[in-house]
C-alpha positions, 0 to 999 in steps of 0.5 A: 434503128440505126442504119449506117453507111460504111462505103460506097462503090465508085462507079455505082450508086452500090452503098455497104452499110450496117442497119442495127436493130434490138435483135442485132445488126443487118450488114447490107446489101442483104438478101432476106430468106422468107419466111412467110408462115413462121419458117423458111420452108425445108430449113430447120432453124438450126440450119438457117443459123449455122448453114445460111446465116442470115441476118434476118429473115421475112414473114408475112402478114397476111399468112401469119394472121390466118394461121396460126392467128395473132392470139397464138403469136400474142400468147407466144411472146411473139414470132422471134420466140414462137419460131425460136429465131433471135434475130431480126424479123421483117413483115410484109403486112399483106399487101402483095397477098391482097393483089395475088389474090384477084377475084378473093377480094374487093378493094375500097377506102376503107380497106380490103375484105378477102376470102381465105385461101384456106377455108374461104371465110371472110376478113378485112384488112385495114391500113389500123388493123394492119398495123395493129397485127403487125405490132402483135406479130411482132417483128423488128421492121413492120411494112405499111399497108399499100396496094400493089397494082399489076403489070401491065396496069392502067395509068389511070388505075395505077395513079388512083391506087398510087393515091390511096395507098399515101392515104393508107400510109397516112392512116398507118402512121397515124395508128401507130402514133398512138400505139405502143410497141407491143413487146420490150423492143421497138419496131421501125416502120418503112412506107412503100413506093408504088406507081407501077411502070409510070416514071411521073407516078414512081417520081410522085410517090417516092416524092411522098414517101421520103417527105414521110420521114420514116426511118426506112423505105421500100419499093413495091409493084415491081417484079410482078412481070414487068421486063426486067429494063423495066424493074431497073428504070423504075427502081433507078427513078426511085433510088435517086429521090429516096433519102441516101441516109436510110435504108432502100428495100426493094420487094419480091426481087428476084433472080441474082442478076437482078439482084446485083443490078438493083445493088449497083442502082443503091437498093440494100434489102431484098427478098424472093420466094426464087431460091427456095421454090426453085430449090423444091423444083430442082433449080439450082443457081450457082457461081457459074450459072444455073442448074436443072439438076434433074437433066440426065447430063447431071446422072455421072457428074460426080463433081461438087454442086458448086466449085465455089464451096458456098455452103457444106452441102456444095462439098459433102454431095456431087450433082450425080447424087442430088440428082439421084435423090429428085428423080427417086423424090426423097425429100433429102433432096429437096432440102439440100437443093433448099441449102444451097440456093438460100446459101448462094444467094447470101454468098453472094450479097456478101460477095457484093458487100466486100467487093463496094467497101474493096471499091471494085464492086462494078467490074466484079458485078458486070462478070458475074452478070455473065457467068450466072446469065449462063444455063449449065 
């Protein structure tokens, strides 16, 4: 992997950069569309390519290794070629789907045994097997494995789990050391920062994971109900000790706001289940505020879904129709609600990049803050 930084924002820590993997190029900041079972839910791949077009999306873990099972992956050629998507793949290796998943699992040293969500069998994750399902899986930026602790969350608690997740890592990069890449392409590595809301923590392990040396890093525990001052803070802390020459991906965030806030603190990836849930809710996000397109005030707006023309779908159908197709709950509707937002939410990470390497970025960031702060 080779990850090159084009501009920076004068009036923020905001960087434009390019991160080149075997799979292709991920211009940042970048927004990735997640993919947690092998698809973007509601969104053919052909439309993923044509009508969104990410530069990489996000799979998971956890999910993968349940269903459809690393042997049907392995057999496959791995995902890019089981999903037919010949760009960069990222995988979160579960760690967040052990903390969502409380009273299923039981969290010791040697690793975390759980209860499927689907048949209630049991499995154990270590930081080794973790490692070696992602290798199998197959993606271009393969997680460590870490624990992610919950808000509010102990101090005390916060700074063991801190601790063991080091050592996870330490075990993560050991294993690899000795494994090969399972397919013709390589894979990079990123350890991740935990330390909930505590700055000592947060400072202590963004120490560790940059002293790690890995060719990119990430930032957990956040967006997990903390406030959002919060999230901003820890990821400010963290940004400022993380190598400036790698790539920063924050985990599970989040709204668009707190996107371009975290942009302007230096971060470069994300991602968020947000567009796509919302999407199937009727939550719709656009350039001048959000949108609950199934309110009666949407019954005779004939108007496009998004003046801005951010994706096809925002010319082609008025809010009047959309809402038409969530009260009578055709499935149309859902997916081009899906369209859209996932449509948004490059649109505006892109806008973010043109707006750092043109060097106005903050003032074109702070006006945005308000229009989409606004319920339509």
């Amino acid at each position: 992997m080779k990850f090159k930084i084009e501009a920076q924002d004068p009036k923020s820590k905001a960087r434009a950069a390019a991160l080149t993997t075997d799979h292709g190029v991920i211009e940042t900041p970048i927004f990735m569309p997640v993919g947690t079972m092998g698809t973007v839910k509601g969104v053919h791949q052909r439309e993923l390519k044509q009508d969104i077009n990410p530069d990489i999306i996000l799979g998971n873990t956890y999910h993968l290794y349940l269903r459809p099972k690393t042997d049907v992956l392995e057999g496959a050629g791995g995902l890019h070629k089981f999903m037919n998507w010949d760009r960069p793949i990222l995988t979160d290796s579960g760690g967040y789907q052990v903390y969502s998943l409380s009273g299923r699992r039981k969290i010791k040293e040697e690793g975390v045994k759980f209860k499927s969500h689907i048949d209630g069998s049991y499995h154990f994750f270590s930081p080794e097997n973790v490692m070696e399902i992602q290798r199998k899986i197959g993606a271009d930026i393969i997680m460590a494995f870490d624990e992610c602790t919950p808000y509010p969350c102990d101090y005390n608690y916060a700074k063991r789990s801190m601790h063991m997740t080091h050592r996870w890592l330490n075990r993560c990069i050991n294993h690899l050391e000795k494994t090969p890449y399972h397919y013709d392409y390589a894979q990079t590595f990123f350890p991740i920062v935990q330390g909930s809301t505590y700055t000592d923590l947060r400072k202590q392990s963004a120490e560790y994971i940059a002293n790690a040396g890995a060719e990119g890093n990430a930032i957990g525990g956040l967006s997990v109900g903390e406030p959002a001052e919060e999230m901003y803070a820890m990821t400010d802390v963290v940004c400022s000790i993380l190598p400036e020459d790698k790539p920063r991906y924050l985990m599970g965030v989040g709204t668009p706001i707190n996107i371009l806030e975290n942009i302007a603190l230096g971060v470069d990836m994300f991602d968020c289940v947000m567009p796509t849930r919302n999407a199937r809710n009727g939550m719709l996000f656009t350039s001048q505020g959000s949108i609950n397109i199934k309110n009666k005030k949407w019954e005779k707006d004939f108007s496009p879904i998004d003046p801005a023309a951010i994706t096809w779908v925002d010319t082609e159908y008025s809010k009047a129709y959309l809402r038409h197709l969530f009260v009578a709950n055709e499935f149309l509707g859902k997916q081009i609600a899906t369209i859209h937002n996932l449509g948004f939410y490059l649109w505006l990470v892109r806008e973010a990049r043109k707006h750092i390497i043109a060097g106005d970025f903050r003032a074109w960031k702070d006006q945005m803050v308000k229009q989409m702060d606004n319920r339509l």
